[in-house]
LUMMIMI-373805 format. One record per atom (N, C-alpha, C): residue number from 1; chain; x, y, z; atom name; residue in three letters. Coordinates in Angstrom, 2 decimals, always signed. Each point is the difference from the previous one (the first is absolute). Layout:
REM residues N
> NUM | A | X | Y | Z | CA | ala
...
REM end
This chain:
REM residues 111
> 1 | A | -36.11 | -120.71 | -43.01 | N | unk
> 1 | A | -0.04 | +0.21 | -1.42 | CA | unk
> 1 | A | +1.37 | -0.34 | -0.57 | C | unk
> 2 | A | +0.17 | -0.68 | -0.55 | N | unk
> 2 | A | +0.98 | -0.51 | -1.28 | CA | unk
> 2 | A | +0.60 | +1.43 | -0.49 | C | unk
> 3 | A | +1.39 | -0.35 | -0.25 | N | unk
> 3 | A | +1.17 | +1.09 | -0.34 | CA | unk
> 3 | A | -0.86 | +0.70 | -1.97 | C | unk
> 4 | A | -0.12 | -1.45 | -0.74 | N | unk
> 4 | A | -0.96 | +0.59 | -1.22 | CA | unk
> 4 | A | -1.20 | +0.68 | +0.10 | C | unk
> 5 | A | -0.57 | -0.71 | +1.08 | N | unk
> 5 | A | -1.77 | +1.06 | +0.03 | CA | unk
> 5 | A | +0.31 | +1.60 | +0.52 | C | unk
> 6 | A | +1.65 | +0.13 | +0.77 | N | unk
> 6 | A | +0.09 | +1.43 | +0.38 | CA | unk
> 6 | A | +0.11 | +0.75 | -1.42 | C | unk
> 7 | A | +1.03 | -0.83 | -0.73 | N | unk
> 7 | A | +0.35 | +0.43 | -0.92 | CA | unk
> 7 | A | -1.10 | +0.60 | -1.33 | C | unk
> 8 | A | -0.87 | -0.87 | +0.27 | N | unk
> 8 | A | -1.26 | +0.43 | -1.12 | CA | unk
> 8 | A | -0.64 | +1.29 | +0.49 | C | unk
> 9 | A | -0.11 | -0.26 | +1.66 | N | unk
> 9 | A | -0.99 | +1.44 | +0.54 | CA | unk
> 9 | A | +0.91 | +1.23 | -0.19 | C | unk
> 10 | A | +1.38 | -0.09 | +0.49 | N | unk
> 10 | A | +0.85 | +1.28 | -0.08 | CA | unk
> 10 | A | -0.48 | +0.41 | -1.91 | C | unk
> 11 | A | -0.03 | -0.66 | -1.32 | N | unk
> 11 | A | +0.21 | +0.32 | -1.02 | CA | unk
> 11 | A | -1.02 | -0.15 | -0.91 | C | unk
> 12 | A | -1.08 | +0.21 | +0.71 | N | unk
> 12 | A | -1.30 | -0.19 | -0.51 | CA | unk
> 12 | A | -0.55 | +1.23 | -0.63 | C | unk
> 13 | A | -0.45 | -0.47 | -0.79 | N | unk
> 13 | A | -0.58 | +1.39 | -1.08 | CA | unk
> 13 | A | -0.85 | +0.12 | +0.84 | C | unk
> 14 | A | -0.05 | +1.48 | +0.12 | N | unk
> 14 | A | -0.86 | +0.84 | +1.16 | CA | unk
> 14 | A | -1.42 | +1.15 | -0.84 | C | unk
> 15 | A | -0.56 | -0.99 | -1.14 | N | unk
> 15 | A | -0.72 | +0.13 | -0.49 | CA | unk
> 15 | A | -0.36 | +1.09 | -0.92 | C | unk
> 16 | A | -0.80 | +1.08 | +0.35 | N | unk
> 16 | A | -0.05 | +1.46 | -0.06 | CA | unk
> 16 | A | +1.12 | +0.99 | -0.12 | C | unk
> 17 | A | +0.64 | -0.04 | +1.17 | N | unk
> 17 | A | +0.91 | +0.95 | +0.54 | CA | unk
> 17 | A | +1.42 | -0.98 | -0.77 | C | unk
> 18 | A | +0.19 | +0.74 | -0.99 | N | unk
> 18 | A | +1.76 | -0.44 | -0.86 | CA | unk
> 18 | A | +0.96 | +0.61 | +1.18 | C | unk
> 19 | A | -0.32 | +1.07 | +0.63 | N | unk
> 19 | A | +1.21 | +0.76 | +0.59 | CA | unk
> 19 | A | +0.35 | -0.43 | +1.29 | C | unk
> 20 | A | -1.08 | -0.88 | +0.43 | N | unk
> 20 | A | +0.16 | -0.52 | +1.46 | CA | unk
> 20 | A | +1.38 | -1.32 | +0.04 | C | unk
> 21 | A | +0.04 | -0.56 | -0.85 | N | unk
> 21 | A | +1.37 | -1.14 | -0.17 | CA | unk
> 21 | A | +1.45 | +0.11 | +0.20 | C | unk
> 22 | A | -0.44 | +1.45 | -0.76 | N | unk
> 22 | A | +1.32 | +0.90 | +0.00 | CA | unk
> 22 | A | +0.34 | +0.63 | +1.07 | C | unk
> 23 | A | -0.99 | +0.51 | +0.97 | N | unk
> 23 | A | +0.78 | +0.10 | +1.84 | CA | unk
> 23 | A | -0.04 | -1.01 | +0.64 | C | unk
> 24 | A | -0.52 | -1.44 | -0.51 | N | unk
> 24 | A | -0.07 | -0.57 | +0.91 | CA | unk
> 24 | A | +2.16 | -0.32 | -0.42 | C | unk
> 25 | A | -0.11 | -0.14 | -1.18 | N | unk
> 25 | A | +1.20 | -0.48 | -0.19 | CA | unk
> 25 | A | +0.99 | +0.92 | +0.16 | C | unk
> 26 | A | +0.27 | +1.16 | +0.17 | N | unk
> 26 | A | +0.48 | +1.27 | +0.06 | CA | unk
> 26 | A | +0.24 | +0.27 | +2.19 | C | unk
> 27 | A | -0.88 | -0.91 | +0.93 | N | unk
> 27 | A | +0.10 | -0.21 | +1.35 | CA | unk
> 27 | A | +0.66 | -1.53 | -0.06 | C | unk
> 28 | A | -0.30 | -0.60 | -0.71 | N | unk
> 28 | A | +0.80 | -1.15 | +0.31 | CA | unk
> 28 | A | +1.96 | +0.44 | -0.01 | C | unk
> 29 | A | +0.37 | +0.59 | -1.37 | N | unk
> 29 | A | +1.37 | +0.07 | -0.28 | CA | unk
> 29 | A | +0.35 | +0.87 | +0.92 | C | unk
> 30 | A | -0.54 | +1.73 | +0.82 | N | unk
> 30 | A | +0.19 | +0.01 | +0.66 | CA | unk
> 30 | A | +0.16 | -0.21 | +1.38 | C | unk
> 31 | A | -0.80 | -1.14 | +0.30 | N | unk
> 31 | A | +0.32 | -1.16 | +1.47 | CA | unk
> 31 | A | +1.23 | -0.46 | -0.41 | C | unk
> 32 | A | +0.06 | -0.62 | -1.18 | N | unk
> 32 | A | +1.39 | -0.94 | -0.34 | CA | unk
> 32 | A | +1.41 | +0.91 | +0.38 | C | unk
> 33 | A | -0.50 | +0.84 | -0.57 | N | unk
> 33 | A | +1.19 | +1.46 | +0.49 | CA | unk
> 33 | A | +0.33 | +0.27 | +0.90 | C | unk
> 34 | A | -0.56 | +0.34 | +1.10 | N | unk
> 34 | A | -0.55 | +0.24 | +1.53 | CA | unk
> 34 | A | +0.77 | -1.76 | +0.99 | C | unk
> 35 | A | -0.72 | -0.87 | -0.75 | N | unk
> 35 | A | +0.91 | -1.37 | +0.34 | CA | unk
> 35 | A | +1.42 | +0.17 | +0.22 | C | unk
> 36 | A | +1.00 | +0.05 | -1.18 | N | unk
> 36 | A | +0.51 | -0.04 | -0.13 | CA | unk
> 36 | A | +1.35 | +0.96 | +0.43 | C | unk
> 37 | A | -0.95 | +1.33 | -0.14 | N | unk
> 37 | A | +0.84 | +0.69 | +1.06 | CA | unk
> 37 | A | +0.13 | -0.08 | +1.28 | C | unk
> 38 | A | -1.26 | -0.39 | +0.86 | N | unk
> 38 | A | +0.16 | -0.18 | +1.51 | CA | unk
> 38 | A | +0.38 | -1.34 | +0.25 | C | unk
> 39 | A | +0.52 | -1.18 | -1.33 | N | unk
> 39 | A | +0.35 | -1.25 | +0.79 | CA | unk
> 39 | A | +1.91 | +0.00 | -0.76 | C | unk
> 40 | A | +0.10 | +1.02 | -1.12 | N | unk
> 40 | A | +1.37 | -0.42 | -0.03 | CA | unk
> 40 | A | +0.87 | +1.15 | -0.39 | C | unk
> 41 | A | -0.56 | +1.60 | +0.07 | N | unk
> 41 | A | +0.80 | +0.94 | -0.08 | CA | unk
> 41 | A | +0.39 | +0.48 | +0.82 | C | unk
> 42 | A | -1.25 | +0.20 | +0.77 | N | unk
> 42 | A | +0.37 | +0.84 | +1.69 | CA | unk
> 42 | A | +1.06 | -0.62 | +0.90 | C | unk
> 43 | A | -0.52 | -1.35 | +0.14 | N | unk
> 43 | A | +1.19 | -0.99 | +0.55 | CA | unk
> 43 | A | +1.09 | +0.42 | +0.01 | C | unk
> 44 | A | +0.64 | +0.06 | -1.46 | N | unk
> 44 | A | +0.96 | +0.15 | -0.69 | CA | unk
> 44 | A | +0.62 | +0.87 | +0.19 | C | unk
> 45 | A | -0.61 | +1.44 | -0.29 | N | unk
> 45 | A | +0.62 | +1.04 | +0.83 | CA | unk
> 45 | A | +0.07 | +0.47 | +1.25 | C | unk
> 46 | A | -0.77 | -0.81 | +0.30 | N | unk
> 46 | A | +0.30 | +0.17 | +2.04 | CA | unk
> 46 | A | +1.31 | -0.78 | +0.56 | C | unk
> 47 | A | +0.15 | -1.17 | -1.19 | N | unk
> 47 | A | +1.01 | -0.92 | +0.76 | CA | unk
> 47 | A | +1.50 | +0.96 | -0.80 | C | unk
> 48 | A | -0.18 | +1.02 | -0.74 | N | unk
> 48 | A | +1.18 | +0.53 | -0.59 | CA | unk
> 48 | A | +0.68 | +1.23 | +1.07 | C | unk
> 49 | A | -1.34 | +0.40 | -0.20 | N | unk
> 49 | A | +0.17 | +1.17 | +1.27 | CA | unk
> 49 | A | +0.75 | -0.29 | +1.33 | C | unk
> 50 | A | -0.07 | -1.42 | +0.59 | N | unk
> 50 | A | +0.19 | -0.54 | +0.93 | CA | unk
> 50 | A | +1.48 | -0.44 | -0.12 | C | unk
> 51 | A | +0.14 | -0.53 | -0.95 | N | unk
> 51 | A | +1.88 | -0.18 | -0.34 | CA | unk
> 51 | A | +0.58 | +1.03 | -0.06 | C | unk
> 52 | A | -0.92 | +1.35 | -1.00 | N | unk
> 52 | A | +1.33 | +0.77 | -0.01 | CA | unk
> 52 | A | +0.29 | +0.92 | +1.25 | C | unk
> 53 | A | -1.23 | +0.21 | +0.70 | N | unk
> 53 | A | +0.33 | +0.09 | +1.47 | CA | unk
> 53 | A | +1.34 | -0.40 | +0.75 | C | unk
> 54 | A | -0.28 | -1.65 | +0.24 | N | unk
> 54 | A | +0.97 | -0.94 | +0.30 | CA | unk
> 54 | A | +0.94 | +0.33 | -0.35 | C | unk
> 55 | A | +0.44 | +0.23 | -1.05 | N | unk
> 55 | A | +1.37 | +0.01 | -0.81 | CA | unk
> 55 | A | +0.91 | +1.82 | +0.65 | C | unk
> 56 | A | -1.30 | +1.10 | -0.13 | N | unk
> 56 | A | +0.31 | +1.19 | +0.52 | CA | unk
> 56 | A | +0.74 | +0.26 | +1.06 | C | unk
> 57 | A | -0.65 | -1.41 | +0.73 | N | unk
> 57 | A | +0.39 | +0.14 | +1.96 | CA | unk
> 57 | A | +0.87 | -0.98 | -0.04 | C | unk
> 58 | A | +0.70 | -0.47 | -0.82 | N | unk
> 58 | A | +1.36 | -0.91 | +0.25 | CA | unk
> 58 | A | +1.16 | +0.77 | +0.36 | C | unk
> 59 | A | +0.47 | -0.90 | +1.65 | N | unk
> 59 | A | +1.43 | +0.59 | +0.40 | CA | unk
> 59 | A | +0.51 | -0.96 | +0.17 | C | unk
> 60 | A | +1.68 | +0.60 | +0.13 | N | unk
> 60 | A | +1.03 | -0.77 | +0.55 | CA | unk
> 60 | A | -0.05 | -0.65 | +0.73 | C | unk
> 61 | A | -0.15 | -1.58 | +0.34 | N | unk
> 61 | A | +0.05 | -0.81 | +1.09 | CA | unk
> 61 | A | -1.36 | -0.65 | +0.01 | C | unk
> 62 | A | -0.91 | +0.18 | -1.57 | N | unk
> 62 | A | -0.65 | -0.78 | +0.49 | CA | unk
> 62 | A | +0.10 | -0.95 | -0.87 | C | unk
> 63 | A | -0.71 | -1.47 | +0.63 | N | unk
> 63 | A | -0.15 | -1.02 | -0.51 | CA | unk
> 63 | A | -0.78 | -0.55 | -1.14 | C | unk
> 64 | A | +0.44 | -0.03 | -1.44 | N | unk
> 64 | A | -1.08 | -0.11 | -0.89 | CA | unk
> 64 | A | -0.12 | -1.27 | -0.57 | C | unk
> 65 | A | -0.89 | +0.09 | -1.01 | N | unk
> 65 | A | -0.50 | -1.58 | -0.93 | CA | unk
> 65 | A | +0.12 | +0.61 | -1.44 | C | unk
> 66 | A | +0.42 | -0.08 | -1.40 | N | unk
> 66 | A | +0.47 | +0.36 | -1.02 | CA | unk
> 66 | A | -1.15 | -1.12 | -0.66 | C | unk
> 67 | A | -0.40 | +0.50 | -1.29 | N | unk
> 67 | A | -0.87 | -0.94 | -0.66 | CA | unk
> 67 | A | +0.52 | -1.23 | -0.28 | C | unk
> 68 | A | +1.38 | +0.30 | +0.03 | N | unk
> 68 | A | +0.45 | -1.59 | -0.43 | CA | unk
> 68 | A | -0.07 | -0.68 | +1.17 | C | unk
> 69 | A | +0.03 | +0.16 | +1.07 | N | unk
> 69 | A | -0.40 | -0.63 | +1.73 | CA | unk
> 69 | A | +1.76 | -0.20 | +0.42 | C | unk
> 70 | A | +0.63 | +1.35 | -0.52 | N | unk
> 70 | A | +0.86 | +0.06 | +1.12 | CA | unk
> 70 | A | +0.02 | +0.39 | +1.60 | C | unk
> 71 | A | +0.25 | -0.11 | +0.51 | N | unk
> 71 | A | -0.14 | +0.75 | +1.49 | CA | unk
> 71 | A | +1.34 | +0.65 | +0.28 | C | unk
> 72 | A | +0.05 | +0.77 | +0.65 | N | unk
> 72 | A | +1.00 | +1.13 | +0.44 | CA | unk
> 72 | A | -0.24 | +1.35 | +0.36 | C | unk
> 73 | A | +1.10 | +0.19 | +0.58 | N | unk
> 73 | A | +0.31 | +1.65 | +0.65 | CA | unk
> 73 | A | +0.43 | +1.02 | -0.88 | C | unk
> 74 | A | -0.73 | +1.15 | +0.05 | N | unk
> 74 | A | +0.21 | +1.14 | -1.00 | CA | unk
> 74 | A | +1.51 | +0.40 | +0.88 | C | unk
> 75 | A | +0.70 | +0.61 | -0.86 | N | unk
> 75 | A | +1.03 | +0.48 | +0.11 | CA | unk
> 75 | A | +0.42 | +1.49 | -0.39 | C | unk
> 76 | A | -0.58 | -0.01 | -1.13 | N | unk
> 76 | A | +0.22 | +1.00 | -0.59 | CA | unk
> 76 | A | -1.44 | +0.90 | -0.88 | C | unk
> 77 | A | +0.04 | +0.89 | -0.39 | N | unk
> 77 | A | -1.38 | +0.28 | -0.94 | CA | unk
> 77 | A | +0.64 | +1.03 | -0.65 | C | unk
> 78 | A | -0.77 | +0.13 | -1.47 | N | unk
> 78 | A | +0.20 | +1.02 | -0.83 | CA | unk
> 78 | A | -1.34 | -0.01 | -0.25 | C | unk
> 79 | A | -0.06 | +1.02 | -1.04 | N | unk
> 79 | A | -1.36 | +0.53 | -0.77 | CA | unk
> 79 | A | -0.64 | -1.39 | -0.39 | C | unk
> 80 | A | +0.42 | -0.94 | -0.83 | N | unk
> 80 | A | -0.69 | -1.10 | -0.72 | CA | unk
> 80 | A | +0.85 | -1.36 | +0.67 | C | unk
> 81 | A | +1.05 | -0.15 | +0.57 | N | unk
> 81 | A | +0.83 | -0.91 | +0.32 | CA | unk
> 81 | A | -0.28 | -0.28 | +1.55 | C | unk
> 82 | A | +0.05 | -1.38 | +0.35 | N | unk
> 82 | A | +0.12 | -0.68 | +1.65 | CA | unk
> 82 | A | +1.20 | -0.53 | -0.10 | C | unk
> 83 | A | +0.89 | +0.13 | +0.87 | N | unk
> 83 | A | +1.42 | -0.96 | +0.58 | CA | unk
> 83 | A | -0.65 | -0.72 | +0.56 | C | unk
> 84 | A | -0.20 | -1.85 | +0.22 | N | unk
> 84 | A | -0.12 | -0.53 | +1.09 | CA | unk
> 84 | A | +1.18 | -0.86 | +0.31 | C | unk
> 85 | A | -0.36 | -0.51 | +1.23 | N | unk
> 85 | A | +0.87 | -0.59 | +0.55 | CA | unk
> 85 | A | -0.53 | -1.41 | +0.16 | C | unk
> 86 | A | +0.78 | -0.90 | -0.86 | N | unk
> 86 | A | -1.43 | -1.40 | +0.56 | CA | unk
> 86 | A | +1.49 | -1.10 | -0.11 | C | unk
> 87 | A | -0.16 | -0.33 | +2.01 | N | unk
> 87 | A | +1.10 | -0.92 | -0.06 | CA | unk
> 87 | A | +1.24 | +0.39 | +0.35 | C | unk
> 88 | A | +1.15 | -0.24 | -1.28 | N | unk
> 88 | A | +1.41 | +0.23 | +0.26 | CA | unk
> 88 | A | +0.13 | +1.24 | -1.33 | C | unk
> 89 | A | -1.20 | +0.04 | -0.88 | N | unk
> 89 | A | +0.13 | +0.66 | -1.50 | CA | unk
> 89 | A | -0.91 | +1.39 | +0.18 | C | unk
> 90 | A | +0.79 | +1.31 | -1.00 | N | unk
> 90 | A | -0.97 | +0.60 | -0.01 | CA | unk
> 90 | A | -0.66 | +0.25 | -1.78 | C | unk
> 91 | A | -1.15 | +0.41 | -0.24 | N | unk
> 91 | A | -0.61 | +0.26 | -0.55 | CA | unk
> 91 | A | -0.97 | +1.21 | -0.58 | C | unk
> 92 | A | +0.10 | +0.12 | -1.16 | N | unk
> 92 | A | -0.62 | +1.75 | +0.05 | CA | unk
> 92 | A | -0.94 | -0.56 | -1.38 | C | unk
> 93 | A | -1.50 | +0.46 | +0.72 | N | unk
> 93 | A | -0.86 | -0.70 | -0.78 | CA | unk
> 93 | A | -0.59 | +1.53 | -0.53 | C | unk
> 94 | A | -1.57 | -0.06 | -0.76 | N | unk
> 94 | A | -0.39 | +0.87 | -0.19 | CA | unk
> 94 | A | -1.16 | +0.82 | +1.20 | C | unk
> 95 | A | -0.32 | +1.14 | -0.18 | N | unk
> 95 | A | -0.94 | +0.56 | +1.33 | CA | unk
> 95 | A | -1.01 | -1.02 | +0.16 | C | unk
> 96 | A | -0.75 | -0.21 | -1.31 | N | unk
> 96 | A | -1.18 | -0.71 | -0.81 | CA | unk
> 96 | A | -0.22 | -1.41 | +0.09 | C | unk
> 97 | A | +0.71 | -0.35 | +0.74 | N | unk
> 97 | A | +0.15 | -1.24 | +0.07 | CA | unk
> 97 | A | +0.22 | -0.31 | +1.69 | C | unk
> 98 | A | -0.22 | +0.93 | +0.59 | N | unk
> 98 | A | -0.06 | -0.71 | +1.32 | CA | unk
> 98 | A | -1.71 | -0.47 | +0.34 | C | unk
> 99 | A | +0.17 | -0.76 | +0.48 | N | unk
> 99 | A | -1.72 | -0.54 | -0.08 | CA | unk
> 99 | A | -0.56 | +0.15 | +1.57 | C | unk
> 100 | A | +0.80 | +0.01 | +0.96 | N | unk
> 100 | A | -0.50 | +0.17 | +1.34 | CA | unk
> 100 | A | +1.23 | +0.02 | +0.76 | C | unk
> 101 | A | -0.62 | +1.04 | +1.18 | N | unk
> 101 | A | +1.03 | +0.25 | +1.11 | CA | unk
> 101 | A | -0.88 | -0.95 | +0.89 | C | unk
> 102 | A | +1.39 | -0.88 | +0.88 | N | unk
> 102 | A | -0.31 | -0.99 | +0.80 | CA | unk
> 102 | A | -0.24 | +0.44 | +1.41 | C | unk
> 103 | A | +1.17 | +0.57 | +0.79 | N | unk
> 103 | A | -0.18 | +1.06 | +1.46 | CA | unk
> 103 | A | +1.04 | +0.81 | -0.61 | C | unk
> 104 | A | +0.04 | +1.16 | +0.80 | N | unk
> 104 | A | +0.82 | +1.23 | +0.30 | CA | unk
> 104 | A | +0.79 | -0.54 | +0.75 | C | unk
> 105 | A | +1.24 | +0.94 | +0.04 | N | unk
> 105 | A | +0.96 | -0.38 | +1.17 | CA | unk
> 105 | A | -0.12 | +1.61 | +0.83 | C | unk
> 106 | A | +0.34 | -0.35 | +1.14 | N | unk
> 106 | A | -0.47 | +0.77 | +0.78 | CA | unk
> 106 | A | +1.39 | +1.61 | -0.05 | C | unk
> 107 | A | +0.58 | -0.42 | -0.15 | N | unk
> 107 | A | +0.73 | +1.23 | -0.11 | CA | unk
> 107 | A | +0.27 | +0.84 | -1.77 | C | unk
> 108 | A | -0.64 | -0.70 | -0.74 | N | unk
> 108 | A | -0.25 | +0.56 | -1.04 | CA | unk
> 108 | A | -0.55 | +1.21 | +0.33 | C | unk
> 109 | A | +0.28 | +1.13 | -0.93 | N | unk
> 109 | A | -0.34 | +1.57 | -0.31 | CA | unk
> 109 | A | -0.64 | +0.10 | -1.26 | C | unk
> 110 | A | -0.83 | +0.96 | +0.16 | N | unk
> 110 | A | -0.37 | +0.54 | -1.46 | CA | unk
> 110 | A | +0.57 | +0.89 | -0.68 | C | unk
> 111 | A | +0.62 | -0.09 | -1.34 | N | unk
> 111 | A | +0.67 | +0.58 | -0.74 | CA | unk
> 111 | A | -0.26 | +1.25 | -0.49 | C | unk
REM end
């Protein structure tokens, strides 16, 4: 069936019954709803949950990736601040902005 012939059956005067159009259209918006949350909210907050995790369990010595795609060694940490070490330079970026820990170093501690 053709995308228009759905379109006529979904919005077809349903004769008799005036009130029947109105759930049909009243289950449609909530599918659209239901869509939209299980294809782009949940995601969303699962993948948040998951950084700020990440970000929680950051220690000294480990190896990170910064959104801007620096790479380097934490050095230092404060509440909102990373020291890294990338190279010969160091750097103190924001917590929020580290985008992934690469490996641990093995004698790193938890703070």
């Amino acid at each position: 069936m053709t995308a228009p012939g759905l379109f006529a059956l979904l919005f077809a005067p349903s004769g008799q019954n005036a009130g029947g159009g109105l759930t049909v259209f009243l289950v449609q918006i909530g599918a659209l709803i239901a869509i939209f949350y299980f294809m782009l909210i949940r995601p969303q907050r699962r993948q948040q949950e998951r950084h700020r995790q990440l970000l929680a369990s950051l220690q000294r010595g480990d190896r990170i990736v910064t959104s801007g795609g620096i790479i380097g060694e934490v050095v230092h940490l404060k509440d909102d601040e990373v020291t890294v070490k990338s190279g010969e330079s160091r750097l103190i970026v924001q917590r929020a902005n580290v985008a992934n820990i690469l490996n641990r170093s093995v004698e790193a501690k938890p703070q």
